[in-house]
N, C-alpha and C positions, 0 to 999 in steps of 0.2 A: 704589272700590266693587267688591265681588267681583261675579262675573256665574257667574249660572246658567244653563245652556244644557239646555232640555227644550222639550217639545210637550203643553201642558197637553189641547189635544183629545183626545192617542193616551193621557193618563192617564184621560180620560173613557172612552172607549170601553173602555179594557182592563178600568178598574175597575167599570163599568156605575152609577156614583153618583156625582150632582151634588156637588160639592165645596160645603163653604160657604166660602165668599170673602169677609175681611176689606174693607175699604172699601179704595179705589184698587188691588186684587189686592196687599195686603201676604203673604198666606198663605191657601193652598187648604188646606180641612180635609178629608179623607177618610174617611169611617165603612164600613168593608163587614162584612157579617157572613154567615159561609158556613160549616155543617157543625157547628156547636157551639166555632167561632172569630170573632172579633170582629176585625176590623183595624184599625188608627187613623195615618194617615197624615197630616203636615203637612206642608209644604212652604212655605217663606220665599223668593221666587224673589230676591228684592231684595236681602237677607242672605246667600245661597246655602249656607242652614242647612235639612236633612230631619230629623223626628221620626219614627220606627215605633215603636207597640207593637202586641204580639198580647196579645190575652187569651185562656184558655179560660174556654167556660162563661159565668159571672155571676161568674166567679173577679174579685177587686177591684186585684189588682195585677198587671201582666202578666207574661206568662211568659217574652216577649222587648221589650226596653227600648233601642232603640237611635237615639241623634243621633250627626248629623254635621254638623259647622261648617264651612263654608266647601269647601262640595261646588259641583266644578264645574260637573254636570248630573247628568241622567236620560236613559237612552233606552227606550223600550217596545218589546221583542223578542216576536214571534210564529214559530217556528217546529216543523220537526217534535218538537224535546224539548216544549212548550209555549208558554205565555205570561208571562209576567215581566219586572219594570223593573229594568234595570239602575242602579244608582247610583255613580255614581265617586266614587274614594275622595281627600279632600283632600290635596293637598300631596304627592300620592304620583309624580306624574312630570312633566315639564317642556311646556311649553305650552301653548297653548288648548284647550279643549274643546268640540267640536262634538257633540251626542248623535244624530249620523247614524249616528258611528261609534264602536267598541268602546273602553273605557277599558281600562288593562292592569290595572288592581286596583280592588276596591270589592265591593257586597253587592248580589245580587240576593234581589228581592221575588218569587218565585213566588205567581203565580193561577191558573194551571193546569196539570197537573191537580190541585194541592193547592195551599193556604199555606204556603210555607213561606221561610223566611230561609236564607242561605248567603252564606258570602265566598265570592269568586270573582278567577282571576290568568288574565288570557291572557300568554302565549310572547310575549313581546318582543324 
């Protein structure tokens, strides 16, 4: 069984909205809605599967649509750039994943100071 390694609290706090949560924590559902953006975040900790979309607006189909299967983790970064979760990216490098520390590839969720989506590589 794959394992997802995250800190569902530091997702609370970054995101400021109770998740709803399937029976037995099968998937935290995320809603945030900031600036004329809607966000929609799931997470399968069990599956180690993340869903994001963005919407604008009341716009019906999102403008960003992105799963990943068999994601190591998450880790919630707060510094002088902002605030945003990183999410590692599956099958992309060799060993375990602890989300204390940086994966070398994957896509950050920026929340502050904007929404926004990017991949992202550190120097390995």
């Amino acid at each position: 069984m794959p394992e997802f390694s995250w800190e569902p609290l530091d997702f609370l706090e970054l995101l400021g909205v109770i998740p709803e949560e399937e029976e037995y924590g099968t998937s935290y559902h995320y809603v945030l809605a900031c600036s004329g953006l809607r966000l929609e975040l799931t997470v399968w900790p069990l599956n180690a599967d993340v869903a994001l979309s963005l919407y604008a607006s009341e716009q019906v189909t999102p403008i960003v649509n992105l799963r990943l299967l068999d994601c190591p983790g998450a880790r919630v970064v707060q510094d002088k750039r902002g605030k945003f979760i990183e999410f590692a990216a599956a099958n992309m490098f060799s060993g375990r994943y602890d989300y204390t520390a940086p994966a070398p590839y994957g896509f950050r969720l920026w929340i502050e100071p904007y929404i926004q989506v990017e991949p992202y590589a550190y120097s390995i």
